[in-house]
C-alpha positions as CSV (number, residue, x, y, z in Angstrom):
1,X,97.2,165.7,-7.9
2,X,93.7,165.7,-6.2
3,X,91.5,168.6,-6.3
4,X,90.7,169.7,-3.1
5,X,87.0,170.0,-2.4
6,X,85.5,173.2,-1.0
7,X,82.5,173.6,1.2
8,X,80.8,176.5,1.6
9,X,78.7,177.2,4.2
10,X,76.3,180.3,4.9
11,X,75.5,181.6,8.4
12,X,73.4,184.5,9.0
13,X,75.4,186.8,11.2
14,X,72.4,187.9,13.1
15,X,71.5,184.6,14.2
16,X,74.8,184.2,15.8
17,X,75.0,187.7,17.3
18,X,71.4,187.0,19.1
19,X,72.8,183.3,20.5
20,X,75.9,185.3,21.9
21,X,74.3,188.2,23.1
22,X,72.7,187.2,26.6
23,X,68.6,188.5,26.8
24,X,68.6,191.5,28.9
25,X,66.1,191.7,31.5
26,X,65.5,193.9,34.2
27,X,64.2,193.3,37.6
28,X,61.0,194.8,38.7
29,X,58.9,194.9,41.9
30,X,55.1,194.7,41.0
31,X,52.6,195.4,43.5
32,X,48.8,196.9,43.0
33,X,46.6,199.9,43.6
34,X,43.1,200.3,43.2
35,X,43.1,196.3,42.0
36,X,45.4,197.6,39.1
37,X,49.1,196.0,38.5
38,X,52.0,198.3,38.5
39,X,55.8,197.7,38.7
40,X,58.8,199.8,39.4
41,X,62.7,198.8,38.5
42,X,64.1,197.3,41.5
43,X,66.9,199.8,41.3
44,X,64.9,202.9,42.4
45,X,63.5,200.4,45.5
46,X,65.7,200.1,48.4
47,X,63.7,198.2,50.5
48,X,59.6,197.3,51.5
49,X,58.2,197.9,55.0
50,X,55.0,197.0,56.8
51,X,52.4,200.3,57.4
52,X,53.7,202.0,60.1
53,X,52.1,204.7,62.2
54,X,52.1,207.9,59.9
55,X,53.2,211.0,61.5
56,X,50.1,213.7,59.8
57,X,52.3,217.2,58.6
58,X,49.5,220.2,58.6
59,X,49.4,222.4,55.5
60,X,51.0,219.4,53.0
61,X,49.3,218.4,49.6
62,X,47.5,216.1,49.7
63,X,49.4,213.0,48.1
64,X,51.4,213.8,51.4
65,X,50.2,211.3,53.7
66,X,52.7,212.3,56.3
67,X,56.5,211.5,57.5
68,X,57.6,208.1,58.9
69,X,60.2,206.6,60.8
70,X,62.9,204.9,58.9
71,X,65.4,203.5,60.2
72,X,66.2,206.5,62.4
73,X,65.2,208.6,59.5
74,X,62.2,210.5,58.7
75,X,60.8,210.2,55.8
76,X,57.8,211.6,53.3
77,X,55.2,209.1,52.6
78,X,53.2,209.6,49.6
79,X,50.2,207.8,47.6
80,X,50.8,207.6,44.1
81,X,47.3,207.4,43.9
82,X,47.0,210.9,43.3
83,X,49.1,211.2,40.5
84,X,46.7,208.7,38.6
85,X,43.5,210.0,39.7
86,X,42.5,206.3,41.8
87,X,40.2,206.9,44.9
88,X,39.4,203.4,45.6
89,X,39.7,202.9,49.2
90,X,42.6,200.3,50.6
91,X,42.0,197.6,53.2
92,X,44.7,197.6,55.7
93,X,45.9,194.4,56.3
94,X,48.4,194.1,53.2
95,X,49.3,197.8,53.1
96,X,52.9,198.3,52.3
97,X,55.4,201.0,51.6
98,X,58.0,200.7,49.4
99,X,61.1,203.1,50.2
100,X,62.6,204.2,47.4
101,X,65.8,206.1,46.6
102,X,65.9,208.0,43.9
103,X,68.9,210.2,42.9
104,X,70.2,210.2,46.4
105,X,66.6,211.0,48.5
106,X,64.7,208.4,50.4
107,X,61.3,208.6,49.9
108,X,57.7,206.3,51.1
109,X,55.3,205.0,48.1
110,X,52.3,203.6,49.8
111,X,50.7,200.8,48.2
112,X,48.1,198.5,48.7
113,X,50.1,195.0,48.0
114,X,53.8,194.1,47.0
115,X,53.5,191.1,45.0
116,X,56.8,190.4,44.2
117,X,60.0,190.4,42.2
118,X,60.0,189.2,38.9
119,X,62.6,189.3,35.9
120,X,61.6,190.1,32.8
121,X,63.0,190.4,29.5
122,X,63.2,193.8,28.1
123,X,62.2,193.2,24.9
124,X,59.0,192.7,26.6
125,X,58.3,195.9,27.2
126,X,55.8,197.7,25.2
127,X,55.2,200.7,24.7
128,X,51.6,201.6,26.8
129,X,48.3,201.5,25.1
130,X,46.8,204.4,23.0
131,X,43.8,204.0,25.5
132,X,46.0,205.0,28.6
133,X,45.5,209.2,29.0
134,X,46.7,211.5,31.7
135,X,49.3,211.8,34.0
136,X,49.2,207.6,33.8
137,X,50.9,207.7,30.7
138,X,52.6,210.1,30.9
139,X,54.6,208.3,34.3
140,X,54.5,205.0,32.2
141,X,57.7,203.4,30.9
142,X,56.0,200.8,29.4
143,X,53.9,198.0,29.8
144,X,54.3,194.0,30.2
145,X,52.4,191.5,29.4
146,X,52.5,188.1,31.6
147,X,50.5,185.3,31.4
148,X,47.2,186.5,32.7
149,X,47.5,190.1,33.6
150,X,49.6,193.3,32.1
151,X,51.9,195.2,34.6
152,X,52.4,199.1,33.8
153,X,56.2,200.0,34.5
154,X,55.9,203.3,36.5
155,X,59.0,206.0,35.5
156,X,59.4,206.9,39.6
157,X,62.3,209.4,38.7
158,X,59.4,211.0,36.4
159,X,56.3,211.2,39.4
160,X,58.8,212.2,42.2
161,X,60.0,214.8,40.2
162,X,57.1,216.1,38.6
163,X,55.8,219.8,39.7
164,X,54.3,219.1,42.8
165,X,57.0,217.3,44.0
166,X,59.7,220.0,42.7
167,X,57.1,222.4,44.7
168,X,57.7,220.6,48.0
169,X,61.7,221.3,48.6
């Protein structure tokens, strides 16, 4: 009788995990303040409007900008500005507000410009620099690196339920 050959052949089970496994990404909507880049996950957005007249409330704090009109609903508008300590003025023309909905309450972020939805992996997404202090890192989920320019992923569910938010209802 013949002898039967045997091959042997090694696989690393990892690698073949990783080519299975699909790369997760998340969507996020990036848009800028103060010339920075910032992004939220597209799930807390529900959907971006132009600047619409702002209905001023007396006595509010002031990251209260006022209440508009949405869709038959009025809503708060706030600048996120605060939070972060920016100041620099906004020109007008690109002004948007992104209406969120975060665990069940529709709310206005103002910012200066949406630039888009992009995908990106979540492995991606680093922790944020040592150098970032305050209430900026403390909001920050993380931070990504594109090809020329670094987008800080903002925690909304953190900064509209910080203290002075809580304060509000």
């Amino acid at each position: 009788m013949g002898k039967k050959k045997k091959t042997i052949i090694e696989v690393d089970e990892s690698e073949l995990l990783g080519q299975k496994e699909a790369k997760k990404t998340i969507r996020v909507l990036a848009f800028c303040l103060s010339g920075e880049n910032y992004c939220i996950d597209i799930k807390d957005a529900r959907e971006v409007v132009r600047f619409t007249s702002v209905a001023k409330v007396p006595n509010m704090p002031e990251f209260i900008v006022g209440v508009i009109n949405f869709h038959g609903e009025i809503i708060s508008l706030i600048d996120i500005r605060y939070f972060f300590g920016l100041v620099e003025p906004r020109g007008k023309e690109d002004v948007r507000i992104i209406v969120t909905d975060i665990k069940g309450s529709l709310m206005g972020i103002l910012v200066d410009r949406v630039k888009g939805l992009i995908d990106i992996e979540e492995a991606l997404i680093q922790p944020p620099l040592a150098t970032i202090k305050g209430r900026l890192a403390e909001y920050t989920r993380g931070q990504i690196q594109l090809d020329r320019e670094i987008l800080m992923l903002l925690d909304l569910g953190k900064i509209l339920g910080c203290e002075e938010m809580n304060a509000l209802e």
